[in-house]
N, C-alpha and C positions, 0 to 999 in steps of 0.2 A: 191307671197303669201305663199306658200308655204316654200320657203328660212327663211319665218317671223316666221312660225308657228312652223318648228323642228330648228331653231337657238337658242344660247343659250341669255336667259333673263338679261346675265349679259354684259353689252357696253365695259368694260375690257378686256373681252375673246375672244382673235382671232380668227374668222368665221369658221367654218370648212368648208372644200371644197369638199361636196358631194352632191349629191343629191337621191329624195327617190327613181328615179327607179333603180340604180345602187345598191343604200342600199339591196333594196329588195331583188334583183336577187342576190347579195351575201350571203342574209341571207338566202334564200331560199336554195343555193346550200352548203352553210355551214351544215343547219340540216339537210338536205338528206347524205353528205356524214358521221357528225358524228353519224346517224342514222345505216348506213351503216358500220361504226367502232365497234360501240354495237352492232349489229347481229353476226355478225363477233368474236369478242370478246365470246360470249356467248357458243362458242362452244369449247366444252371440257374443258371447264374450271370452275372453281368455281366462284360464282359470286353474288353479288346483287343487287333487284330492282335501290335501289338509284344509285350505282355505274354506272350501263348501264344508267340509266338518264343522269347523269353527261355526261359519254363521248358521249352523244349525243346532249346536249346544251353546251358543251365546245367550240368546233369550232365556232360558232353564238357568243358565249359570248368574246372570244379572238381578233372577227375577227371586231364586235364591237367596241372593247376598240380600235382596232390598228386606227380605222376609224377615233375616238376621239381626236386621240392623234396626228397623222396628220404633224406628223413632230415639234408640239412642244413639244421644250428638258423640261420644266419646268411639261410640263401634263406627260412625258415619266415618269421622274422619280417620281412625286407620284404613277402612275399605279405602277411603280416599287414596290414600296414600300410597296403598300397595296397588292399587290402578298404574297411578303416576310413574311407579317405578316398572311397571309389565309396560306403559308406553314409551317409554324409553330405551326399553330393551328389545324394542321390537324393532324391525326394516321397516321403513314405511311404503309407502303403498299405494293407486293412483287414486285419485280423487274417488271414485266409481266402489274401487274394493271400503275407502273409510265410510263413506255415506253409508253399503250397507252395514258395516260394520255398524256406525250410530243408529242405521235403522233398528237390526235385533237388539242391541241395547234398549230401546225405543218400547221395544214389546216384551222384554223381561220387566222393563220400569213396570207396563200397565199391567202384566199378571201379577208382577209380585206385590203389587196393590190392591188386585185383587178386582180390576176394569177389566178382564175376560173378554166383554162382547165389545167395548172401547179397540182392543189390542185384535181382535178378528178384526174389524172395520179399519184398523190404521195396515194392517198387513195390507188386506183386500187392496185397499188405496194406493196404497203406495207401491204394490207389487205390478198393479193395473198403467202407473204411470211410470215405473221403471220398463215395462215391456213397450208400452207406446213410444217411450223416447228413443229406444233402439232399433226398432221397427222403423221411423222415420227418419232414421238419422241427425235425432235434435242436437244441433252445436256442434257436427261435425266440420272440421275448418273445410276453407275450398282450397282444392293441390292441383296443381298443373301434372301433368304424367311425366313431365319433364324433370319433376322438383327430385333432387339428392341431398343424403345424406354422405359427404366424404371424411374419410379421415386418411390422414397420411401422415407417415410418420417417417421422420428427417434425424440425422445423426447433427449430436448438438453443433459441431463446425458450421455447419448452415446455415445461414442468417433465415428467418422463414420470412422476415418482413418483407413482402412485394417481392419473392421469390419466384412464384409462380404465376404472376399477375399475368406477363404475356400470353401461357396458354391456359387463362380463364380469359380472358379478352378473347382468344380464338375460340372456343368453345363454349360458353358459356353465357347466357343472359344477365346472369346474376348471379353472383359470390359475397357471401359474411363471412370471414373466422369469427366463433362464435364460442371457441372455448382451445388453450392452452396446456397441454400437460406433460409432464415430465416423467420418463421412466429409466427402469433398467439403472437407476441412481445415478440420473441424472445424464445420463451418456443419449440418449433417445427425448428426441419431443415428436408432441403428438399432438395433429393440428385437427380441430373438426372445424369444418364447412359446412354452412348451408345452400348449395348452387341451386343454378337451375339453366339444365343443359338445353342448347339450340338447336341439338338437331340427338334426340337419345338413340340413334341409329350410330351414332359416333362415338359410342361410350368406351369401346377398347383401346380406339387410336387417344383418344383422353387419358384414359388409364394409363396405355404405353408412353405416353410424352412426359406424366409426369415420375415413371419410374425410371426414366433417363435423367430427370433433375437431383429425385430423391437419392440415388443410388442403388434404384430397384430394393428398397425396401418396403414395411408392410402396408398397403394400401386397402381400405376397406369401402364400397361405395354402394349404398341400397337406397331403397325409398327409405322416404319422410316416414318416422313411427311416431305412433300418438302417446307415446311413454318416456320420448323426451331424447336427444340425442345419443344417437348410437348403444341406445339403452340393452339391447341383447349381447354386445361388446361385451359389455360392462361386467355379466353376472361372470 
């Protein structure tokens, strides 16, 4: 009865070979460990609501499709495909949110195979050396207290090339423009800098000299972010 009730309505498609208490008990231990992923996840790190949902119905959802698909090649590759087209459509995201991402994937693979105490032991693992690495700050770059993120933005008449060189030669250790853009169509550019100030007690009189050059327009200047240039700008 039951084989009748969750089988699929269409005579074409080949039976899948499970049943519901097996189903259950994987999905059961799928959202406990991607549950387990998002706590985990949430600590020291930046993060939000929707995202920790996600990687806590990711496993149940991966481990699902793997159930469906059952060894046919023809269901394999539309799953495929409709992945391919959900990653595309998606913003991407820093190294840290895709890994756990691959990780819950990782543990829907092993329930909906039906590795249960495999997929506990790979969570356990991997949850044990995501908290270690954060805790010790593995791979974190080394920054000067000095180091800035500037951006300044010049009306297009401005030449920006060596514009402002003399006062980053007064101020400054070190200066890159490290990115170019254009706005407002085209009437506005918008310069990022990576410095790194000589004395960060002189950050205004810095500021002030170059909004005498710029025309006192909009200037923006913070610490170095580990999400990539002037990345909170941006949203």
């Amino acid at each position: 009865m039951l084989e009748k009730i969750f089988g699929s309505v269409y005579p074409t498609v080949a039976p899948v070979t499970f049943s519901v208490g097996p189903f259950l008990l994987c999905m059961f231990f799928s959202l406990l460990l991607g549950t387990l992923i998002g706590i985990v996840y949430t600590y020291k790190n930046t993060y939000t609501r929707s995202f920790i949902v996600s990687l806590a119905l990711l496993p149940a959802i991966v481990q699902t499709v793997i159930m469906l698909v059952n060894g046919n090649l023809g269901t394999g590759v539309a799953v495929m495909g409709a992945f391919s087209l959900v990653r595309f459509r998606s913003a991407p995201g820093t190294a840290k949110e895709i890994a756990s991402i691959f990780m819950a994937m990782a543990v829907g693979l092993a329930t909906g195979t039906g590795y249960i105490g495999f997929a506990v032991l790979f969570t356990l693992i991997m949850c044990a050396a995501l908290l270690l690495f954060t805790l010790t700050r593995f791979g974190e770059p080394k920054r000067h207290f000095s180091e800035r993120e500037l951006r300044i933005t010049i009306p297009e008449s401005l030449d920006y090339t060596g514009v402002f060189d003399d006062i980053f030669e007064k101020y400054t250790d070190k200066c890159e423009l490290v990115k170019v853009k254009t706005s407002n169509l085209g009437s506005l550019y918008k310069l990022d800098y990576l410095i790194d100030l000589k004395d960060p007690a002189q950050e205004k009189e810095f500021i002030d000299e170059l909004r005498c050059r710029n025309g006192n327009l909009e200037i923006t200047c913070g610490k170095v972010s580990d999400r990539g240039l002037m990345y909170i700008d941006e949203l």
